[in-house]
C-alpha positions as CSV (number, residue, x, y, z in Angstrom):
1,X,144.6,81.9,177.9
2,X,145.1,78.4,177.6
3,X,145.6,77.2,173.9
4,X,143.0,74.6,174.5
5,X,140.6,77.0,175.5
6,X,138.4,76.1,172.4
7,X,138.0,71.9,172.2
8,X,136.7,70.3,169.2
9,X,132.9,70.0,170.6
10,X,132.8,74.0,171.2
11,X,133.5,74.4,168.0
12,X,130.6,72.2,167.0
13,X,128.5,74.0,169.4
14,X,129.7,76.9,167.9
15,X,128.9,76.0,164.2
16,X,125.5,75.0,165.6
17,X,124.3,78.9,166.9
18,X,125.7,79.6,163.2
19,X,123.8,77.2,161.7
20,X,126.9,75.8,160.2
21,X,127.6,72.3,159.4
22,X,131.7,70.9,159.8
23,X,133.3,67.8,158.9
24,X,135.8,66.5,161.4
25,X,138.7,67.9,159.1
26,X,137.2,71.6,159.4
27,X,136.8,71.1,163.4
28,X,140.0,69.7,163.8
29,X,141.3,72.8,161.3
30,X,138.9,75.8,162.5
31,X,139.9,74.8,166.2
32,X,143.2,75.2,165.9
33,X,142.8,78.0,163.7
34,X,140.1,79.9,166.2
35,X,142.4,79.2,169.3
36,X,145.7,80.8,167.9
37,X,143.4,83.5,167.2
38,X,142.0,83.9,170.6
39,X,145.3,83.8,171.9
40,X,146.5,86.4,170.4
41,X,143.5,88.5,171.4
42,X,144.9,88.5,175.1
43,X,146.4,90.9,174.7
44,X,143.8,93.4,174.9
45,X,143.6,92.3,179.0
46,X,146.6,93.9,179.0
47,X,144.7,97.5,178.9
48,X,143.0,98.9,182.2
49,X,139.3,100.1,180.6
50,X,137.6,100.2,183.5
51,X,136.8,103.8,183.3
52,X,136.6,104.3,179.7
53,X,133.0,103.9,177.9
54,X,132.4,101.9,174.7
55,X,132.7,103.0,171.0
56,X,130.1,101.1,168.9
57,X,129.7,103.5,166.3
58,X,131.8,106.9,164.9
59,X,129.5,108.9,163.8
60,X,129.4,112.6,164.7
61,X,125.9,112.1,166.6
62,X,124.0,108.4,167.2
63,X,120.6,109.7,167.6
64,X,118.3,107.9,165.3
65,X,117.2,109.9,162.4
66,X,114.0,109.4,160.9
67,X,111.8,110.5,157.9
68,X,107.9,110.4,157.0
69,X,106.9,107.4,155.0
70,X,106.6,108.1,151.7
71,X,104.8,105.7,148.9
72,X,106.6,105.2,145.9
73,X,107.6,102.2,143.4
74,X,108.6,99.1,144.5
75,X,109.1,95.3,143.3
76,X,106.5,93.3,141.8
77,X,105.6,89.8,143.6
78,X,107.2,88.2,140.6
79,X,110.5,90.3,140.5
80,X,110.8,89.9,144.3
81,X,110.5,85.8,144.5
82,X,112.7,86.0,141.1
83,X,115.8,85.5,142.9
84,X,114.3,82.2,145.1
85,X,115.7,78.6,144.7
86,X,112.3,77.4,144.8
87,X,108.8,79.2,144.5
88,X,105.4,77.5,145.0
89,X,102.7,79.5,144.1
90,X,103.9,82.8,144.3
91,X,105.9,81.8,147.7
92,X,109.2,80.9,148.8
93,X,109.5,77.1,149.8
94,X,112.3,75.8,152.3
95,X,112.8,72.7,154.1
96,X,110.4,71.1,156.7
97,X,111.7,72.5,159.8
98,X,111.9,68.8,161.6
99,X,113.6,68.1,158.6
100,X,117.3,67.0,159.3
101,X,119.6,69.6,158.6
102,X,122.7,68.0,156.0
103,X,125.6,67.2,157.9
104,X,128.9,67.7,156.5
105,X,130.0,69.7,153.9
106,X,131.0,69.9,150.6
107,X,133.9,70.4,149.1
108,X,134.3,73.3,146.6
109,X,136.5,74.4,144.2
110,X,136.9,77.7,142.3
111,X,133.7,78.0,140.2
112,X,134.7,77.4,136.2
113,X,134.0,80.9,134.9
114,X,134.7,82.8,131.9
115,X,138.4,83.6,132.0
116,X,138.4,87.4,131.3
117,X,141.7,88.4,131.9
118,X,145.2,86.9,132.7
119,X,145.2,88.2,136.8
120,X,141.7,86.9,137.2
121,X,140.6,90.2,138.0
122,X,137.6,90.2,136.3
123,X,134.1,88.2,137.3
124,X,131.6,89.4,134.6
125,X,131.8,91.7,131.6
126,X,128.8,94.0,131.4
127,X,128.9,96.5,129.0
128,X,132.6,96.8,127.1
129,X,131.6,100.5,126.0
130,X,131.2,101.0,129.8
131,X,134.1,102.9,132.0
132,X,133.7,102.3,135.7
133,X,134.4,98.7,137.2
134,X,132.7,97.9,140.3
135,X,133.8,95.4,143.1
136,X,131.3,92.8,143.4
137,X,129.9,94.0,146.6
138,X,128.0,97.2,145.2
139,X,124.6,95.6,143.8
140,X,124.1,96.6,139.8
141,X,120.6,96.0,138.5
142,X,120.4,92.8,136.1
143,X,123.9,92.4,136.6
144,X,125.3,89.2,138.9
145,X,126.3,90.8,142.0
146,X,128.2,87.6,144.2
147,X,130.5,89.0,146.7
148,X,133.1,87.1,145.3
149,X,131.2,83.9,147.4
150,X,129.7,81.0,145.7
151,X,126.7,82.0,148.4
152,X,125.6,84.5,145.8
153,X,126.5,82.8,142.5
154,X,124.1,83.9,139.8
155,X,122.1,86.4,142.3
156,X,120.8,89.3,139.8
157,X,119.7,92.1,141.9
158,X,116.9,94.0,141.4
159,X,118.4,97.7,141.9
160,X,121.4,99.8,141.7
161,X,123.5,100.5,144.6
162,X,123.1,104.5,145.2
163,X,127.2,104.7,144.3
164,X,126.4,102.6,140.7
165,X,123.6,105.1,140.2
166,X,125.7,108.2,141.0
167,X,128.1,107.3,138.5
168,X,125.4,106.2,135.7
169,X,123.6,110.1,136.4
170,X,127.1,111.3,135.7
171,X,127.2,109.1,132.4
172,X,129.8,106.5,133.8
173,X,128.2,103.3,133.0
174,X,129.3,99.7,134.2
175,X,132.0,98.0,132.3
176,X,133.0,95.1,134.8
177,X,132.3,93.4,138.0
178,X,135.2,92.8,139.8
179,X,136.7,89.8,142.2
180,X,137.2,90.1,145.4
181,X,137.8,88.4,149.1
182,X,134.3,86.9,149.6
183,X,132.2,89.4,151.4
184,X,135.7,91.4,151.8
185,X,137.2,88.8,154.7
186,X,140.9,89.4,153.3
187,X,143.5,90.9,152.5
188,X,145.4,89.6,150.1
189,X,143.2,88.7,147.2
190,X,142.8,84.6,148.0
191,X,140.1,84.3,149.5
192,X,137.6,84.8,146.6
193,X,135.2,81.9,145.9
194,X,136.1,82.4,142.0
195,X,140.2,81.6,142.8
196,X,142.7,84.7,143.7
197,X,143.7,87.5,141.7
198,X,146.9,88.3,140.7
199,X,149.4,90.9,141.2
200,X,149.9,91.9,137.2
201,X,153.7,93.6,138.5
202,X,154.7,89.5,139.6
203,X,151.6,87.5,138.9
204,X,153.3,85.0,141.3
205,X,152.4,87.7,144.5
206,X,148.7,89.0,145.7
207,X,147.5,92.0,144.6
208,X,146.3,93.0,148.4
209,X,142.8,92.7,149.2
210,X,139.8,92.5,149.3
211,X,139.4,95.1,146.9
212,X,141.6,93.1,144.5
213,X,139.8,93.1,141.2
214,X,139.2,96.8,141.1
215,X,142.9,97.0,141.5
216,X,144.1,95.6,138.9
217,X,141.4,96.8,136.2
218,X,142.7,100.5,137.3
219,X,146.5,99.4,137.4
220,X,146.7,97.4,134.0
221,X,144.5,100.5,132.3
222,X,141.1,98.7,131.9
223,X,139.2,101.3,133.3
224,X,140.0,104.7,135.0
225,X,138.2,104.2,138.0
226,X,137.2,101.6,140.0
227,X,134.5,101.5,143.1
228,X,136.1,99.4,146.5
229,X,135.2,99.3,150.1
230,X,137.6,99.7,152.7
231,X,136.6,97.7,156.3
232,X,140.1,97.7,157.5
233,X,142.6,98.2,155.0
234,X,140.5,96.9,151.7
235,X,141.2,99.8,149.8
236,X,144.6,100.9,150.6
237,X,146.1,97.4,150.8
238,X,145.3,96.8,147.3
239,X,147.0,100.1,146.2
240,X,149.7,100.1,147.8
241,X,150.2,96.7,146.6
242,X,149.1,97.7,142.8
243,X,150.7,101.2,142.6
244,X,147.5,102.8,142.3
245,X,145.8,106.1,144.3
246,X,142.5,104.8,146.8
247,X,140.9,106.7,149.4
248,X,139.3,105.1,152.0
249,X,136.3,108.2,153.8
250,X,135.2,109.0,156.4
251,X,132.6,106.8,157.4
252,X,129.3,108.0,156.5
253,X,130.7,110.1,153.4
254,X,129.6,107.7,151.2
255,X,126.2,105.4,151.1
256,X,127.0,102.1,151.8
257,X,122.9,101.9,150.6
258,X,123.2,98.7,148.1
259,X,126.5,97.7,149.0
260,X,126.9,94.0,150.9
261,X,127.6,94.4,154.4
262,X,130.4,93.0,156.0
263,X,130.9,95.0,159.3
264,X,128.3,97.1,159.6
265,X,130.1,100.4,161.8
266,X,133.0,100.0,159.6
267,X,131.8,99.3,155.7
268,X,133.6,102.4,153.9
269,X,132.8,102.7,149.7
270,X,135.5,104.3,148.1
271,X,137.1,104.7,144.7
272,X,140.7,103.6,143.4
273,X,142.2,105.6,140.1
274,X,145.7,106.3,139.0
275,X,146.0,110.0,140.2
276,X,145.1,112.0,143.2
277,X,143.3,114.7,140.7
278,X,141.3,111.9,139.2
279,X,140.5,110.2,142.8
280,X,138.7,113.4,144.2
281,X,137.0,114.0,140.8
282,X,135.2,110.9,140.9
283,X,135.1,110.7,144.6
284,X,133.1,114.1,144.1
285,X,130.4,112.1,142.5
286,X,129.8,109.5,145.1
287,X,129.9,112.3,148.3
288,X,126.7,112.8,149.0
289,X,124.1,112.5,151.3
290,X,121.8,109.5,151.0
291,X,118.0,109.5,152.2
292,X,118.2,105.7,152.1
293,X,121.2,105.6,154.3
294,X,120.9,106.5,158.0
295,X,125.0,107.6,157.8
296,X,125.2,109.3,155.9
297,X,123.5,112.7,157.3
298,X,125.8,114.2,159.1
299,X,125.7,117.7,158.9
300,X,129.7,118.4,159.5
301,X,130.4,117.0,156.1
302,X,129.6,120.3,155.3
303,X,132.0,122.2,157.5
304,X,135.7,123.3,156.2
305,X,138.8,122.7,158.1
306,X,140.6,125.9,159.2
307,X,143.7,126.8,158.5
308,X,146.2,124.0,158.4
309,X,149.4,124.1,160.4
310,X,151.4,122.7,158.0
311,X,152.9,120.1,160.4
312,X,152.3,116.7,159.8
313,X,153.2,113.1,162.3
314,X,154.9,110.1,162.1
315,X,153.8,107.8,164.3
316,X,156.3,106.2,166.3
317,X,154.6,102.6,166.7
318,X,154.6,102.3,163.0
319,X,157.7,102.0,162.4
320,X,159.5,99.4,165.0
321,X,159.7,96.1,165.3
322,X,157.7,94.2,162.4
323,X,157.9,96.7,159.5
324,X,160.4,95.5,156.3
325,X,163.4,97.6,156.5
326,X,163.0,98.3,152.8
327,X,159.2,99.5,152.8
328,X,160.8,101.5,156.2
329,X,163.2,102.9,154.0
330,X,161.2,104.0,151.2
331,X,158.7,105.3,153.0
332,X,161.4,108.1,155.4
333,X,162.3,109.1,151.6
334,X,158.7,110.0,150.9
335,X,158.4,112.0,154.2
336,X,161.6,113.2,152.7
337,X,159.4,114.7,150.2
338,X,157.2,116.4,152.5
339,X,159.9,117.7,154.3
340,X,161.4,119.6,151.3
341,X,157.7,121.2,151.1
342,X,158.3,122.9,153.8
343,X,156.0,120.5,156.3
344,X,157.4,120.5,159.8
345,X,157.6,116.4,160.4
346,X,157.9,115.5,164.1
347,X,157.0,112.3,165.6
348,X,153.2,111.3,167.4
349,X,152.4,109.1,169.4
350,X,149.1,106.1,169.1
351,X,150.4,103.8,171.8
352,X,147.2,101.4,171.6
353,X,148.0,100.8,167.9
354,X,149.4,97.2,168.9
355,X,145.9,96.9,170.5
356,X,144.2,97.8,167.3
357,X,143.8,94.4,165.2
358,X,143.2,92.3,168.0
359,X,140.3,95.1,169.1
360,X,139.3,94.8,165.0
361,X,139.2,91.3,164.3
362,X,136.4,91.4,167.4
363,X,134.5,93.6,166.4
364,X,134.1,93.3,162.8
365,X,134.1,89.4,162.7
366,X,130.8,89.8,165.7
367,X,129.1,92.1,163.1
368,X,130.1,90.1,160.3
369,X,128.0,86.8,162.0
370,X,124.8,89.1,162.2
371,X,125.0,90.1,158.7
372,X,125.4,86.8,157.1
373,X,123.0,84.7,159.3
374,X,120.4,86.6,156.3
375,X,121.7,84.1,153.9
376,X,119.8,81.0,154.0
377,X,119.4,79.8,150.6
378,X,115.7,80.5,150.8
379,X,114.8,83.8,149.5
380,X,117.8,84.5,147.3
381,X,121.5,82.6,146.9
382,X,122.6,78.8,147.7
383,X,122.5,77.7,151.2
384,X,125.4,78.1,153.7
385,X,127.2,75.0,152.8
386,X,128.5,77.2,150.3
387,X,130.5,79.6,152.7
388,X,134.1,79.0,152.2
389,X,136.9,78.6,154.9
390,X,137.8,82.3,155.8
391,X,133.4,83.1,155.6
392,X,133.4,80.7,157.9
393,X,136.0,81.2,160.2
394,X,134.7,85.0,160.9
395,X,131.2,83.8,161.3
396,X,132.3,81.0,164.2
397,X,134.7,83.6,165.9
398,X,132.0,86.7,165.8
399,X,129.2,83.7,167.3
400,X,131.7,83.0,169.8
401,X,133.2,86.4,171.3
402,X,129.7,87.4,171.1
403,X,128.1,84.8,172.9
404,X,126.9,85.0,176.5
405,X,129.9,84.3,179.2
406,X,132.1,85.9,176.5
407,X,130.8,89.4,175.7
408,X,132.5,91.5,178.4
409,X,135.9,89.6,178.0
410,X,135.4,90.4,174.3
411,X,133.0,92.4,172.5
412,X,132.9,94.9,175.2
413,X,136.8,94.9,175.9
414,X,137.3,95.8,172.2
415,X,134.8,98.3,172.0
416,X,136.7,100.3,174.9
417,X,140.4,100.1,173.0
418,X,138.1,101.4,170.1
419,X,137.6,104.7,172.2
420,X,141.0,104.6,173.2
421,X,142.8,104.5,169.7
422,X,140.0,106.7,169.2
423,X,141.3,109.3,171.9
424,X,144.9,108.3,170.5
425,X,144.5,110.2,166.8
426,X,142.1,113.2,168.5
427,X,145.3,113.9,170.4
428,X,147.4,113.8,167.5
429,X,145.1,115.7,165.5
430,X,145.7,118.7,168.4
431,X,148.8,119.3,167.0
432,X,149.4,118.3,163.5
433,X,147.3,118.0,160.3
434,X,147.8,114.7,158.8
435,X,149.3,111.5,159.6
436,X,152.4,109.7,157.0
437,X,152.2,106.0,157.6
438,X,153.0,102.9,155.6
439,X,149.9,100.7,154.3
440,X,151.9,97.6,154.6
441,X,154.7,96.6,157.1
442,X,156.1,94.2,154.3
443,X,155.5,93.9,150.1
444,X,153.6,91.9,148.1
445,X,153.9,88.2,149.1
446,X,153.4,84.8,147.4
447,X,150.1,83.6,146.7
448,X,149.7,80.6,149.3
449,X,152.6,81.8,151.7
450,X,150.0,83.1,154.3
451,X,147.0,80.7,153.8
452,X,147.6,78.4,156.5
453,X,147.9,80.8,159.2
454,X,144.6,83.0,159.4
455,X,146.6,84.9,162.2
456,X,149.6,86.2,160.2
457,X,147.1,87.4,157.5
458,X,145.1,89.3,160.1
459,X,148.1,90.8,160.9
460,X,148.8,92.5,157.9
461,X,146.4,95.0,158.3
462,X,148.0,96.6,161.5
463,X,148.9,99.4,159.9
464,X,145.2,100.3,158.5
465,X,143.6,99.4,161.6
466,X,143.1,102.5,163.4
467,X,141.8,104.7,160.7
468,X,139.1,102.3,160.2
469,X,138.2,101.7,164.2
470,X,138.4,105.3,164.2
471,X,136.2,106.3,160.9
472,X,138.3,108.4,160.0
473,X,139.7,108.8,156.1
474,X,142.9,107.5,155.2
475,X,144.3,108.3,151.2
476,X,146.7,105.5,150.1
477,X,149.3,107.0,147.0
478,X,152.2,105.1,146.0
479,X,155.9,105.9,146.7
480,X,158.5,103.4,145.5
481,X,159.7,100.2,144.2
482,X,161.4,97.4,146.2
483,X,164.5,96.1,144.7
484,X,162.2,93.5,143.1
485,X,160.2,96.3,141.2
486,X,157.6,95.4,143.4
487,X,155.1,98.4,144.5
488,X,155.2,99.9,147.9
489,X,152.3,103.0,149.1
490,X,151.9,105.1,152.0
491,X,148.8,106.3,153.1
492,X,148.1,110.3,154.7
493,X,145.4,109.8,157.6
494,X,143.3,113.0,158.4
495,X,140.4,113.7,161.2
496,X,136.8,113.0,160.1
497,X,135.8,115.0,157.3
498,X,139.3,116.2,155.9
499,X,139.0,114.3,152.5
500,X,140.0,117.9,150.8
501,X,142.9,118.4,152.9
502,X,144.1,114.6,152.2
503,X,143.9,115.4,148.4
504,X,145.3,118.2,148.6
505,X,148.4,116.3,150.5
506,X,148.2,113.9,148.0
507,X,148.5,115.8,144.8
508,X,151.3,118.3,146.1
509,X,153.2,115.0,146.5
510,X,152.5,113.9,143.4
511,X,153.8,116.7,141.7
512,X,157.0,116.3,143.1
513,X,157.6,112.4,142.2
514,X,156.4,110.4,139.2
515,X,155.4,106.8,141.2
516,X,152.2,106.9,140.5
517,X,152.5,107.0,136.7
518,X,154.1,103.9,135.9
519,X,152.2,101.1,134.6
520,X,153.2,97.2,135.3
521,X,153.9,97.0,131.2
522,X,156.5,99.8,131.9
523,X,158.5,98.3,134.3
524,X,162.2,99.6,133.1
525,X,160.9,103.7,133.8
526,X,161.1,102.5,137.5
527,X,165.4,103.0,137.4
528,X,165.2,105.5,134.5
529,X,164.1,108.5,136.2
530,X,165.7,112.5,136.8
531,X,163.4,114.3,139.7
């Protein structure tokens, strides 16, 4: 592809079908930024899928499932318009539509909140007797629910997500909403509307994202349990990053009902907590079949695994060219671990994983584009001159692979290397149990180092990539320190449904090491240790 595949007035034409407005500084910015991208997605043509068919969704079966109607309780008029800009007569008003649209955009800075905490972890208090923080994503009745965007600042939802609500049946009320990458586009932890959170082991570095707020509230002690969502990488970044447990399901183990979609085939809920015991106890009470959430149904959530062969893979692609040589190295003396547990290691193979975030970051950004174009400032939130950069940059690239003339070179393309990376880990899965693999191919970085270059930040999530394409679940522990005292995880991939199997994993590694129980205010136990 030519690097000037993308000129200034495509981009403009592009931010049109969004119904996004640019100033020349973000078209001269977004189409540089969109063509290194699209560059680097060439290398999918490098893959003969003529003969192989297109994965658009995991689940076990795609046939629609449907239910009688049923009457029951619903808004009022007046709760329903309560969330509009402007209301006339009991309806919601918006602009003439020969009305010019505004051109240009404003500039925004991080909105001046209430500073709750040191790593600006946490966006709203809301009730300090409470014990579960939730990312900012999951709706919470009466509570401001944003997605860490300035889109959705001061939105009060009406109703619970179904996660909040399984937790609050349990007794486990809301103590925090947390920040985030807006509408979980990151993975670092910057990209929140409400300014980045920070790593509390070096409040200099990100604390991964997007999940990064629920992070930190589990990792300084604030709460013991924190709700995230894992696209690709959301939840396991952030704890590898943190030194904190997160499993990331199988999609459709948990209802997504409530929860802001991002990309809508690869939106996982999950949980983050400090142990592996305390992860499947509360992931318990979010497992569950929801009526209000098509995905949820599958009947082979239900089924066991047989017996396990005890033999576990390394894949081979993880751990070339590109990964640090000290996250390499601490992660071969976790296997280590595994090893002396009497697991037979042997290496696998997923030779499409190199194909795997170019495939991603088409798919997810195309889904991404049909799930914001909902926010129009009309029935609920400020209008899309609010988006910030990365929103933006998503919703433009997801309008454009998408777009006719583009949709077999793109969209399609990447929906075939989804079956094949699909094919990839069913193979694997033949012969061993679980997959060892890093979560990051390099620590925690400076906040700012990656900012400038969208690319290298897409990058980063190469290592969670085919789990998520796959929707299969992927449990991210942690096992070491850098020589900077900096936190480094691994994450245990399984088939679909093998959450037990993964915990299981998880917590016979656990009692052989002590990583996951030190605490970012107990720094000196890192070097002071006899097991």
């Amino acid at each position: 592809m030519k690097k000037d595949i993308l000129s200034k007035d495509q981009i403009k034409h592009i931010a049109k079908l969004a119904n996004l407005s640019l100033d020349d500084k973000e078209l001269q910015i977004y189409t540089r930024q969109l063509a290194s991208v699209l560059n680097y997605m060439e290398i999918l043509q490098e893959v003969d899928t003529k003969h192989v068919p297109p994965t658009y969704q995991v689940l076990d079966r795609t046939t629609n499932i449907y239910r009688e109607d049923v009457v029951g309780e619903c808004f009022s008029q007046k709760e329903a318009i309560s969330q509009g800009k402007k209301i006339y007569e009991g309806f919601f008003t918006t602009r003439n539509v020969f009305e010019e649209a505004r051109v240009g955009n404003r500039t925004l800075e991080p909105s001046q909140r209430k500073v709750n905490d040191k790593y600006n972890a946490i966006l709203t208090t809301a009730d300090p007797k409470g014990v579960v923080g939730h990312k900012d994503l999951f709706m919470t009745k009466g509570i401001e629910t944003t997605a860490g965007s300035r889109v959705l600042e001061g939105y009060i939802p009406q109703y619970n997500s179904t996660v909040v609500s399984n937790f609050e049946k349990a007794g486990l009320k809301t103590k925090y909403k947390l920040n985030q990458d807006a509408w979980g586009h990151g993975s670092s932890g910057e990209n929140s509307d409400f300014g980045p959170t920070k790593n509390p082991w070096n409040t200099k570095k990100v604390a991964g994202g997007s999940s990064s707020g629920s992070v930190v509230v589990v990792a300084t002690g604030k709460v013991d349990v924190a709700t995230a969502t894992d696209t690709c990488g959301s939840i396991r970044m952030p704890s590898s990053y943190c030194n904190v447990c997160g499993i990331k399901p199988t999609y459709g183990a948990v209802s997504r009902y409530g929860v802001i979609a991002f990309a809508s085939s690869l939106d996982c809920p999950g949980v983050l907590s400090n142990s592996v015991e305390n992860l499947q106890k509360y992931f318990d009470l979010i497992s569950a079949k929801d009526s209000r959430d098509a995905t949820s149904q599958s009947e082979s959530r239900e089924k066991k695994m047989g017996k396990l062969k005890r033999i576990i893979g390394v894949p081979m692609e993880f751990l070339g060219e590109g990964i640090d040589s000290e996250v390499k190295k601490i992660f071969l003396k976790a296997v280590e671990i595994f090893k002396k547990a009497n697991y037979k290691i042997i290496d696998v193979s997923l030779p499409h994983t190199k194909y795997g975030i170019a495939a991603y970051y088409i798919l997810a950004p195309t889904e991404t584009a049909s799930n914001l174009a909902r926010y129009d400032g009309v029935r609920y939130g400020n209008d899309r001159s609010y988006f910030g950069p990365e929103a933006k940059r998503r919703i433009m690239l997801g309008t454009f692979v998408s777009s006719a003339g583009y949709t077999d070179r793109y969209y399609e393309k990447a929906a075939r290397i989804r079956t094949l990376i699909i094919r990839d880990l069913e193979k694997a899965y033949d012969i061993v149990d679980a997959i060892l693999a890093p979560v990051s191919p390099i620590p925690p970085f400076n906040i700012g180092e990656k900012v400038d270059d969208p690319l290298q930040l897409y990058l980063m999530d190469i290592y969670a990539a085919p789990a998520s394409l796959s929707g299969t679940p992927s449990l991210a522990i942690p096992c070491g320190f850098t020589k900077d005292e900096l936190p480094v995880g691994m994450q245990i991939m399984g088939p679909r449904w093998s959450e037990e199997m993964l915990f299981e994993l998880g917590e016979e590694y656990q009692k052989a090491t002590q990583w996951h129980k030190f605490r970012p205010n107990s720094k000196e136990m890192i070097y002071d240790k006899n097991w």
